[in-house]
N, C-alpha and C positions, 0 to 999 in steps of 0.2 A: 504494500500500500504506500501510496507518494505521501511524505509528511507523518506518516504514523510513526509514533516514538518508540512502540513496545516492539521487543525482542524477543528472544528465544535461547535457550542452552546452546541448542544442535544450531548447525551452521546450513542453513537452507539459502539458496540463492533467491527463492521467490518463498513466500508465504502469506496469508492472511490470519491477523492477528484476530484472538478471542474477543474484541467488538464487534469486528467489521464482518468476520464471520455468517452469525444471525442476520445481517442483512443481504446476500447473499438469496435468495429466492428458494424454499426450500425443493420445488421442482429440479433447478440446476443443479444444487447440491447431491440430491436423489440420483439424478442423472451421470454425476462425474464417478459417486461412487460405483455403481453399477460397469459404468465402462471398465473400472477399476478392477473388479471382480471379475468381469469377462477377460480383461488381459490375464490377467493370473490364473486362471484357470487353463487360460490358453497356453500358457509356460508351462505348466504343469503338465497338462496333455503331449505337448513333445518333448518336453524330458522324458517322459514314460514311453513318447515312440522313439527316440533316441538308445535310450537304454534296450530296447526292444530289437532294435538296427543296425547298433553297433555306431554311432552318429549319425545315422540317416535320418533326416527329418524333411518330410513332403515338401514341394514346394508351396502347394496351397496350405498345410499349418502357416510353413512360413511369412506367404501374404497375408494369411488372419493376422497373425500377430501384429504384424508392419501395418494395417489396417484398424486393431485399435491401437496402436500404442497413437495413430493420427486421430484419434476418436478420443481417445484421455486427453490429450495434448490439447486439442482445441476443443474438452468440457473447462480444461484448467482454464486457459485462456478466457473464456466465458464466465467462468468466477469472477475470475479477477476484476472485470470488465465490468460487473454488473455490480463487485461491492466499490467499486472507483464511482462507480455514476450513483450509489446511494448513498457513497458520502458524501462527496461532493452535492447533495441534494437535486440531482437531474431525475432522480424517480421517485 
């Protein structure tokens, strides 16, 4: 967040601090998790065809994967976005 003072232990390059959070829409939120859980699930499903193959892993795993990690990436970006414009007071 541009201007937000509060910090964190862990060294994140991007986060959204425990205010600005809640205002964050809880659909989007819902949404970024989710992308979150299908990426990782998706990890986990080729490691298990990895281990299975000897490192073989499908090329179509491999486009899912590469498919949400662009689906997290711009739910993240859409956070951010939408708790910038509710500080800022534009919603």
């Amino acid at each position: 967040m541009p201007f937000c003072r509060r910090s964190t232990k862990e060294q994140y390059s991007e986060w959204i601090c425990s205010v600005h959070w809640p205002m964050v829409p809880k659909r989007t939120r819902q949404r970024r998790s989710q992308a979150k859980r299908l990426l990782k699930r998706a990890h986990l499903h080729a490691d298990r065809e990895a281990r299975k193959t000897q490192g073989y892993i499908s090329t179509w795993r491999m486009n899912r994967i590469g498919a949400l990690r662009r689906i997290a990436s711009a739910s993240w970006e859409r956070c951010k976005r939408e708790a910038i414009e509710a500080a800022g007071g534009l919603r």
